[in-house]
C-alpha positions in Angstrom: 100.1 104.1 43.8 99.4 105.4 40.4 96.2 107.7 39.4 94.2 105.6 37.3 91.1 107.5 36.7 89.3 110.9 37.7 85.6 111.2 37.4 83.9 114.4 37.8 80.4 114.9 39.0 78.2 118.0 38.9 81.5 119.7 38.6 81.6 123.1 36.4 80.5 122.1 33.0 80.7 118.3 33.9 77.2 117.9 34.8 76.7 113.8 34.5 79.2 111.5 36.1 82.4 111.8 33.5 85.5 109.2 34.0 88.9 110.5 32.5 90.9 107.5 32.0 94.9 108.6 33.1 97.5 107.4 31.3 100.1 105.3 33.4 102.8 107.5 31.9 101.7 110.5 30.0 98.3 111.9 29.6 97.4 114.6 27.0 94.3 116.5 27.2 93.6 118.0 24.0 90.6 119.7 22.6 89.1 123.4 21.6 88.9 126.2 24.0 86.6 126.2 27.2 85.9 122.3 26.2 87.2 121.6 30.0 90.4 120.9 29.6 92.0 122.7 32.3 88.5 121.7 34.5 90.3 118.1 34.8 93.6 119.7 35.7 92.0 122.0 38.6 89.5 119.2 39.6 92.6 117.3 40.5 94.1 120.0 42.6 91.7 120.2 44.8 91.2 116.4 45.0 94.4 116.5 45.8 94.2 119.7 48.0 97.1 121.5 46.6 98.0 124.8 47.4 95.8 127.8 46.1 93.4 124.8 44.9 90.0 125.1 46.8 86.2 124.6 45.9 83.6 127.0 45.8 79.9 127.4 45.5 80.8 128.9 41.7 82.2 124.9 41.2 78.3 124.0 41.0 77.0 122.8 37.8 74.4 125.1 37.1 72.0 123.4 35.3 72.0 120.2 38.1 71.4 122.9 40.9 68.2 123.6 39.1 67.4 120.1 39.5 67.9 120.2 42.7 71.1 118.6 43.2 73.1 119.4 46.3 76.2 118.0 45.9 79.2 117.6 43.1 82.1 115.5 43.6 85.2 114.2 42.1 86.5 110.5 43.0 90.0 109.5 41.9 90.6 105.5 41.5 94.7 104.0 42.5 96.1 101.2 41.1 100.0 99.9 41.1 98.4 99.1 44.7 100.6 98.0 47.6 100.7 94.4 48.5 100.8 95.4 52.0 100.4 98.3 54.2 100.3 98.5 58.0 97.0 100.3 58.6 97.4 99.5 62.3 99.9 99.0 64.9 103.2 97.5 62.9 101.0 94.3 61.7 100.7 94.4 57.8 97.6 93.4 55.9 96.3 94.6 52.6 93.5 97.0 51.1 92.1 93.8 49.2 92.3 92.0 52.9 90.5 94.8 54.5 87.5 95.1 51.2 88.8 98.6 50.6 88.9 98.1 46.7 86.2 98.4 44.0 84.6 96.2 41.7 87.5 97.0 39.2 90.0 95.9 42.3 91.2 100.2 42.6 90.9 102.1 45.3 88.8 104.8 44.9 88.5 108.0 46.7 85.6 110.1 46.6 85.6 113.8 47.4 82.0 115.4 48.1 81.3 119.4 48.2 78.2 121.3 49.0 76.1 123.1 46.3 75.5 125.6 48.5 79.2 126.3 50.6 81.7 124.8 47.9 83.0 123.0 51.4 83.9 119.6 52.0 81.0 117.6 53.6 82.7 114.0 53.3 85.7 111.9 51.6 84.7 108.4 51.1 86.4 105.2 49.8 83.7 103.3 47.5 84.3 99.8 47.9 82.6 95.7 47.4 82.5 95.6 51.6 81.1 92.4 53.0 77.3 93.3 53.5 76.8 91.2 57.0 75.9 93.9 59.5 78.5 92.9 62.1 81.4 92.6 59.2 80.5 95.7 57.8 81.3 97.4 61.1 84.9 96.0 61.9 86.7 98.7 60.8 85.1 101.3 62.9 85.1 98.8 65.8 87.2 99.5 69.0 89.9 97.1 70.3 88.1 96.3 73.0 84.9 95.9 70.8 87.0 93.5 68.5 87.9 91.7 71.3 84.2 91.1 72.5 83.0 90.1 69.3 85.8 87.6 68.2 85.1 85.9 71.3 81.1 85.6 70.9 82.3 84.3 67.5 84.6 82.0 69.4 87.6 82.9 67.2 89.8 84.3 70.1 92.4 81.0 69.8 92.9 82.0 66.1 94.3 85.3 66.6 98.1 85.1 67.4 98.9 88.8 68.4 95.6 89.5 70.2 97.0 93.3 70.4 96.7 93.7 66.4 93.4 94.9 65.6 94.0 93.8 61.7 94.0 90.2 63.1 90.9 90.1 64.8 89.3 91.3 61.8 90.9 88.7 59.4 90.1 86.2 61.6 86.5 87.6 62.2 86.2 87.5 58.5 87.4 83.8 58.1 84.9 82.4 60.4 81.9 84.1 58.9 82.9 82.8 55.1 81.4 82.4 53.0 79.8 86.1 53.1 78.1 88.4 50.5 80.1 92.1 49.4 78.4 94.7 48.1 79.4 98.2 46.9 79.6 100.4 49.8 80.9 104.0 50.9 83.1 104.2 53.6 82.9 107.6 55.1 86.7 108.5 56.3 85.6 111.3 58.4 83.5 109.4 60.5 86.1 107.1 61.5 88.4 104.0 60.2 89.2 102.8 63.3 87.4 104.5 66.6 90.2 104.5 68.5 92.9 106.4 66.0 91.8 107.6 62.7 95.3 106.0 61.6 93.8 103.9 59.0 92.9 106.8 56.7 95.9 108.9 57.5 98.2 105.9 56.4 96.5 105.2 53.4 96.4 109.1 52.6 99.8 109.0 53.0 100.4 106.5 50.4 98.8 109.0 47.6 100.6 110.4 44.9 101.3 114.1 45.5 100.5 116.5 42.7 101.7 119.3 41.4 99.7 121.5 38.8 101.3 124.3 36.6 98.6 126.6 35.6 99.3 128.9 32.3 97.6 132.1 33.4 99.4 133.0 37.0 99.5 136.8 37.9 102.9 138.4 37.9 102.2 139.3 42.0 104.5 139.0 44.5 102.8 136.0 45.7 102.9 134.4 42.4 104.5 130.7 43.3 104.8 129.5 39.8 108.6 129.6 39.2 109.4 128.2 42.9 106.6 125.8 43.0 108.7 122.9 41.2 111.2 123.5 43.4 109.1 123.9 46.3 107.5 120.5 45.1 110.9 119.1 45.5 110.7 120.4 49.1 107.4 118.1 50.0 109.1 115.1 48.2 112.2 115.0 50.1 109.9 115.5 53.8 107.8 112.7 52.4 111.0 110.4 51.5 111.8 111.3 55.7 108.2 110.6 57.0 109.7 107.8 59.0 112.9 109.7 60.4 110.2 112.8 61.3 107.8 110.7 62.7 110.3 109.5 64.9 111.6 112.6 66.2 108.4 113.8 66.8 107.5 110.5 68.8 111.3 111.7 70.8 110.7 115.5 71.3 106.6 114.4 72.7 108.3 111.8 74.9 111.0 114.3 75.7 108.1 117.0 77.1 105.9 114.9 78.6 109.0 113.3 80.7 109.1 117.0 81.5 105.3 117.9 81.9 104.8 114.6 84.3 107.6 115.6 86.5 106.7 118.9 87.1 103.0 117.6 88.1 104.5 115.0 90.5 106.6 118.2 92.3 103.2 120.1 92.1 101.4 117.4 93.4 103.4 117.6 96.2 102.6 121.2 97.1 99.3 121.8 95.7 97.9 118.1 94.5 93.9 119.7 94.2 96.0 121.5 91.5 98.2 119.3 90.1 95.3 116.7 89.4 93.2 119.2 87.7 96.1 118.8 84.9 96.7 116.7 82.0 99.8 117.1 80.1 99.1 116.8 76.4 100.1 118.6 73.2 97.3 120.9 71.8 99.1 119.4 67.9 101.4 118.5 66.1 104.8 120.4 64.7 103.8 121.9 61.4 107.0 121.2 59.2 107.5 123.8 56.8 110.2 125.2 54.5 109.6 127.5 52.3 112.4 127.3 49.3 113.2 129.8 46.2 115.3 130.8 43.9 116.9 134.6 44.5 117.1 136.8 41.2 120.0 138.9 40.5 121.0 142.2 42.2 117.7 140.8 44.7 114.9 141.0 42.1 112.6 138.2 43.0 112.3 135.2 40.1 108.7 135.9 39.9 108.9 139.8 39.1 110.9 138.4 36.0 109.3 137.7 32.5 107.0 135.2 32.2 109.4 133.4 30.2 111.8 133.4 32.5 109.9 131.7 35.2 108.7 129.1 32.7 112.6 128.4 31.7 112.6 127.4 35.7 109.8 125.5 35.1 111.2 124.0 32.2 114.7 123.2 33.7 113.3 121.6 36.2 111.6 119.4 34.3 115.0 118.9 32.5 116.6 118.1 36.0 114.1 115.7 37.2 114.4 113.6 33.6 117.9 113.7 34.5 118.7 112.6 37.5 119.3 109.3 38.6 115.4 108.3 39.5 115.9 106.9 43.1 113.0 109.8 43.6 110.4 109.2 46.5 108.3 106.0 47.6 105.5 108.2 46.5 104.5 108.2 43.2 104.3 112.1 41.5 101.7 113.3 39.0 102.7 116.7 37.5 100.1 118.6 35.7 100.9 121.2 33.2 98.6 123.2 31.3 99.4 124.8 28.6 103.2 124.2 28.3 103.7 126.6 25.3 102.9 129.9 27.3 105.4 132.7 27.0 108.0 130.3 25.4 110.4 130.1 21.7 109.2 127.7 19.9 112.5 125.9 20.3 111.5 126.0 24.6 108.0 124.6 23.5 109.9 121.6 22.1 112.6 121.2 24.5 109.9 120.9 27.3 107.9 118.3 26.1 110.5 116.3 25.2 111.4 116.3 28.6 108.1 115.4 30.0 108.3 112.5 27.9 111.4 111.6 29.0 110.2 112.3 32.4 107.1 110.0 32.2 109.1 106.9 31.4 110.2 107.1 35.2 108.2 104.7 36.8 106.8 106.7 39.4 106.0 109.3 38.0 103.2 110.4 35.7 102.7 113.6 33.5 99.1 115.2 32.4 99.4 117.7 29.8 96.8 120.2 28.2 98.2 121.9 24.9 96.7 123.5 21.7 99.8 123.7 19.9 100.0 120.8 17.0 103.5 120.3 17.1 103.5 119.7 20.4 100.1 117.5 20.4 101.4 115.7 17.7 104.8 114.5 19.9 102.4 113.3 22.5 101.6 109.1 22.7 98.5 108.0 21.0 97.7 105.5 24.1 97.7 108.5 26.1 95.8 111.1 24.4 91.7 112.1 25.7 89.6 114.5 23.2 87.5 116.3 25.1 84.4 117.8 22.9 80.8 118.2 22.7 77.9 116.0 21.8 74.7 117.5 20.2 73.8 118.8 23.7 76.7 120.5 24.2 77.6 118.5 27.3 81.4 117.9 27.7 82.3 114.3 26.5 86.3 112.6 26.6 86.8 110.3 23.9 89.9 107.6 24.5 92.2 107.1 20.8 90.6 105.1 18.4 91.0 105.8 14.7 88.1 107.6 13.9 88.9 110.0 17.5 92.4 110.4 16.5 91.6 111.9 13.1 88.8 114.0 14.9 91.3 115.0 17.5 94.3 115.9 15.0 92.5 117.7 12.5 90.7 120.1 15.1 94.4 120.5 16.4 95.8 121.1 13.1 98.7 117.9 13.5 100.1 117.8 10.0 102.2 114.9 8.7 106.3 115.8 9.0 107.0 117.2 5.4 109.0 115.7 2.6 106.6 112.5 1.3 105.7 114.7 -1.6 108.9 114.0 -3.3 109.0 110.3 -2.1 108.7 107.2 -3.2 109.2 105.5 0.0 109.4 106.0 3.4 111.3 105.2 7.0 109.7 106.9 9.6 112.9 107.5 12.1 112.4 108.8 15.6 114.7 112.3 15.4 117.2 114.4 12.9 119.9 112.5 14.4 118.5 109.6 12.9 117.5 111.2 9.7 122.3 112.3 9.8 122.8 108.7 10.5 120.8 106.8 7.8 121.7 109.2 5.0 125.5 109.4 5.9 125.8 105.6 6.1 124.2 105.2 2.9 125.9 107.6 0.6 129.1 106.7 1.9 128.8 102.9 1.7 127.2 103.8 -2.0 130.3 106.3 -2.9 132.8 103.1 -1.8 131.1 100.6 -3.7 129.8 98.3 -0.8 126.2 98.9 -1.8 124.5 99.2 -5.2 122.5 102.5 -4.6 121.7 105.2 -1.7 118.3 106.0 -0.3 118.2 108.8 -2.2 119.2 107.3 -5.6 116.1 105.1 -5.2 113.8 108.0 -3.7 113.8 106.6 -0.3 113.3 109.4 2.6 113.1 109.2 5.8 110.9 110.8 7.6 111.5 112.2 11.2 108.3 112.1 13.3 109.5 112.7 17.6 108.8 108.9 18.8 107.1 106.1 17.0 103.7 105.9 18.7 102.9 109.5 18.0 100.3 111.6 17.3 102.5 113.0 14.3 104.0 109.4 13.5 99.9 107.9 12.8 98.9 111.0 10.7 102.0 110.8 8.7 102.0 106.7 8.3 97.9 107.2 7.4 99.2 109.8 4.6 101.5 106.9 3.8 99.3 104.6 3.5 96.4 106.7 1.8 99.1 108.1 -1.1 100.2 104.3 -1.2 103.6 104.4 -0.6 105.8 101.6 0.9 106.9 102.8 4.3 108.9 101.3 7.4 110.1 102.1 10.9 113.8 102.1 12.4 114.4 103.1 15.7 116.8 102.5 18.6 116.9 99.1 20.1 117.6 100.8 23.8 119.0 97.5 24.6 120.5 98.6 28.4 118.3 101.1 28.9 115.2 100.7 31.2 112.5 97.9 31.5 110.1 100.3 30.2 111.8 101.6 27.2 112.2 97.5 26.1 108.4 97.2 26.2 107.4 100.1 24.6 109.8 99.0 21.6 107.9 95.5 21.7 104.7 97.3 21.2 105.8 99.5 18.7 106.7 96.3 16.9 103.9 94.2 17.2 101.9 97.6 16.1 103.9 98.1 13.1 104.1 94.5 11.7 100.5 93.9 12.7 100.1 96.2 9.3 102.4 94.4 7.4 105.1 96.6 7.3 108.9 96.3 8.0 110.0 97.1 11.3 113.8 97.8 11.7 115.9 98.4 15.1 119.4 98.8 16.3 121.7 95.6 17.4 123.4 97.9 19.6 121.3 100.1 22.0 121.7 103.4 20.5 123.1 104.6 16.8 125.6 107.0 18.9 127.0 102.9 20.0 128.3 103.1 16.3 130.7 105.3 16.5 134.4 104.3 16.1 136.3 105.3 19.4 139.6 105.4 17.1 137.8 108.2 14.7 137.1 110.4 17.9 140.2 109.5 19.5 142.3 111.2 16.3 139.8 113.8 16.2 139.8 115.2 19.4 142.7 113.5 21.4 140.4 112.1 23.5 140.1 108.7 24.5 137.0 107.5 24.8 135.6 103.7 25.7 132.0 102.3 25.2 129.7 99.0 24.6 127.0 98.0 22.5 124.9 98.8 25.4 125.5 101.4 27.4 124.6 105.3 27.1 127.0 106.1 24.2 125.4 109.6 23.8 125.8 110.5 27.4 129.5 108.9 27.2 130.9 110.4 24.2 129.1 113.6 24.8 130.5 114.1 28.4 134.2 113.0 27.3 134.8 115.1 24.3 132.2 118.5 25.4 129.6 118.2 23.3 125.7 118.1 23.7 124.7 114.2 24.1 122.1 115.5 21.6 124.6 116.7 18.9 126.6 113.6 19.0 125.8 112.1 15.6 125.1 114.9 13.9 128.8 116.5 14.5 130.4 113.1 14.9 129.2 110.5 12.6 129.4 112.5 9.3 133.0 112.1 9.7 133.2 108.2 9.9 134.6 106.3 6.6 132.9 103.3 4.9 135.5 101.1 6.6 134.6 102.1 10.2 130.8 102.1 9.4 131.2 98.3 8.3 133.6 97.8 11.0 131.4 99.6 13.7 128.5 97.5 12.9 130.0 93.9 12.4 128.3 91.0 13.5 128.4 87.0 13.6 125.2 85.0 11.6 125.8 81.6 12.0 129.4 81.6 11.8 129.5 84.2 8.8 130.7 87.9 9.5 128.0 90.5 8.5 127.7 94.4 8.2 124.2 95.0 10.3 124.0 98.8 8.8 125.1 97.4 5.3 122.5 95.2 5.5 119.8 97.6 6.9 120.8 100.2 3.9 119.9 97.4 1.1 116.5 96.9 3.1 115.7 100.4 2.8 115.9 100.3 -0.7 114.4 97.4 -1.3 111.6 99.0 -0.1 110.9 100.5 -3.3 112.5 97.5 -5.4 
């Protein structure tokens, strides 16, 4: 299940109902100081009931308690839905099956607190259930009640397992159809299911887990932030062994009981007044807990180091989790991060959000990030970027990206355009520096040899770095483009071999870039490190080194001759000739040889032809 939506309710300065569309990848929450950014992040923790997250009377908008409101609430809607689910006994059926979904077809979980206590008074699931009196009942309906009521119905021949409870409610539900639905709320507490609350639990259980990284923890003793991701890691690897725990406990409770019901029948025989007086049964369940951390050196605890020290956990973390191969957790993971920049080096702010955004392309997981820095703001994906502001009343409002929000959004951030178009005449927007190495090396040296007629910088072509087309930074700088008038493209990897998601994101880039009438440009191969000549490297370093067009090149050449995946071009490919750049980029077009990067060069600056 993914997090769809969050919409707050009476909640701190949220005073009418406010929905926060989330991103199916990355979400950033931008906007001016005590705005309610971070109100979003913590109104998800304790949705979500993470640790040291819990309501309180203080939670209370103010001015709807002196309405006399008694409530505030947050509700959370799913999608990326399961097809099916066993909710009870091993039979499977569905949410949709069962009308647990909204009118939008989510579910959606509400959360109630008191005004008064800041306690819980009731989790619901608000749903288009069937409005029938009877129908509306079967989920809270005993086994025995089923029973009695599929058989008034006179559907008892249509059930085939008459011991699955989710059958005799599907076949319930087909005899009475046509029926009306309307929007309902479930109330969990009281009861999915009277005799095991099961069908909650297992739907809980199918909940993304979340993890929130607040920016303004005490340096305590108890201060969890630099062993929380790890300890994060802890609760995904129990949930990715549910089954295997689920089934030992079943073995050890067996186990004791065997044990429990002997020792009655050996009572029995001595004192039986006694021994049936006695029911064997286990007060609750095992709590599972490990507790993980990292130990500091000569035994000083992580978190009595600097705050920037416990953030570079944080951050390599993040950095491990992009990196490793994502067979993850069945359960999807929503991190939350507020503030990333806190007590780091520019250079870590950077470094960090790049690896969130690699992170977020994992398909299960998802990233929400509040920031106020613009460099960082302007790295983050238009599609997922919320304003939060004011309107005239100074209620809190969260605007989704159109143009006119965008501008609003990066001026009160301070986004700027990536320098350089002052001296332009044209520009390629490119996605890094590495690009920025590879465009200008392959056109000066194909110009120096004579295989093309001018460089990009003969012609006043530049191109323009801005951290991912699809930016905040890439639409203020191609707007500046635009408004100045210059011609400008985009060139970008291909990531041909990479995953599904990187392909589509590439197609929408496209169709976003040509749907202005502008030249769009990508790689044959997957990446520009698949241009390098493996003979150039091999008489460089001695090392020999083999690749395709479509595999992880960087990662490859990076790994076999010790350098940083991300330094690759920028220490290797100055160092390639003419000949191997025409060589490395040969292709067949309709029968006739071609150079793909010659060609791309006289594009470029055509642009300005």
């Amino acid at each position: 299940m993914r997090l769809k939506s969050v919409k707050l309710t009476n909640f701190r300065g949220y005073q009418t109902t406010t929905a926060i569309p989330i991103d199916e990848a990355m979400t950033g929450i931008v906007g001016r100081n005590d705005y309610g950014k971070s109100t979003i992040l913590e109104a998800l923790a304790i949705f979500f009931e993470t640790e040291g997250a819990k309501a309180d009377k203080s939670d209370m908008n103010c001015f709807s308690l002196a309405t006399g409101a008694e409530q505030f609430e947050m509700a959370c809607e799913f999608d990326g839905l399961p097809a099916a689910l066993v909710l009870d006994e091993n039979a499977e059926t569905s949410l949709a099956q069962e009308y647990l979904l909204n009118a939008d077809s989510a579910l959606e979980i509400i959360k109630t607190f008191s005004a008064g206590s800041g306690k819980l008074v009731r989790t619901s699931i608000r749903c288009q259930h069937p409005s029938d009196a009877e129908l509306s009942t079967l989920l809270s309906l005993k086994m025995v009640d089923l029973k009695k009521l599929g058989e008034k119905r006179g559907i008892a021949d249509q059930v085939a397992d008459k011991r699955v409870a989710s059958q005799w409610r599907h076949a319930i539900r087909a005899e009475a159809e046509p029926f009306d639905c309307q929007e309902t709320l479930l109330d969990v507490s009281k009861g999915l299911s009277a005799d095991s609350k099961s069908i909650w639990e297992r739907i809980e259980a199918l909940l993304p887990t979340f993890a929130l990284f607040k920016s303004d923890r005490e340096s305590s003793d108890g201060d969890a932030e630099a062993k929380n991701p790890l300890q994060q890691a802890v609760k995904e690897a129990q949930a990715a062994l549910q089954q295997e725990i689920t089934a030992l406990e079943q073995q050890i409770e067996a186990s004791v009981l065997d044990v429990a019901t002997r020792t009655l029948d050996k009572l029995r025989e001595m004192a039986p007044e006694l021994a049936n007086e006695l029911t064997p049964r286990f007060k609750e369940k095992p709590k599972w807990t490990f507790s993980f951390t990292l130990d500091g050196e000569n035994g000083i605890p992580i978190n009595k180091r600097g705050s920037g020290v416990r953030r570079l956990i944080l951050l390599n973390f993040f950095r491990a989790e992009a990196e490793k191969v994502a067979v993850g957790t069945h359960r999807n993971v929503i991190y939350a991060i507020e503030e990333p920049e806190t007590s780091q080096h520019p250079n870590y702010q950077m470094m960090l959000m790049k690896a969130l955004l690699e992170l977020s392309t994992q398909a299960n997981r998802q990233i929400v990030v509040t920031t106020h820095v613009p460099a960082l703001a302007g790295l983050m994906p238009i599609e997922g970027i919320r304003y939060v502001t004011r309107d005239d009343n100074g209620v809190p409002i969260v605007k989704m990206p159109t143009a006119d929000v965008l501008k609003q959004a990066a001026e009160s951030l301070g986004v700027l355009p990536e320098s350089g178009m002052e001296r332009a005449k044209g520009v390629v927007l490119v996605e890094g520096k590495s690009d920025v190495t590879f465009l200008r090396h392959a056109a000066n040296t194909l110009k120096a040899d004579g295989h093309i007629e001018s460089s990009l910088a003969d012609v006043g072509v530049v191109p323009i770095l801005i951290g991912g087309c699809g930016s905040v930074k890439h639409w203020v700088t191609l707007n500046l483009a635009d408004d100045l008038g210059l011609p400008w493209c985009v060139f970008l990897d291909s990531d041909i071999g990479g995953s599904p998601e990187q392909i589509v994101s590439l197609a929408k880039r496209r169709q976003e870039v040509e749907g202005r009438n502008r030249p769009f440009y990508s790689t044959r191969k997957r990446e520009i490190e698949n241009y390098l000549s493996p003979e150039m490297i091999e008489q460089l370093t001695g090392v020999e080194v083999s690749f395709t067009e479509t595999c992880d090149a960087k990662k490859i050449i990076g790994k076999a001759v010790s350098i940083k995946a991300d330094d690759v071009i920028d220490k290797l490919w100055p160092l390639m000739s003419s000949e191997q750049i025409l060589q490395c980029s040969m292709y067949q077009d309709n029968g006739k040889e071609r150079s793909e990067l010659q060609d791309l060069i006289r594009n470029l600056v055509a642009l300005v032809a």
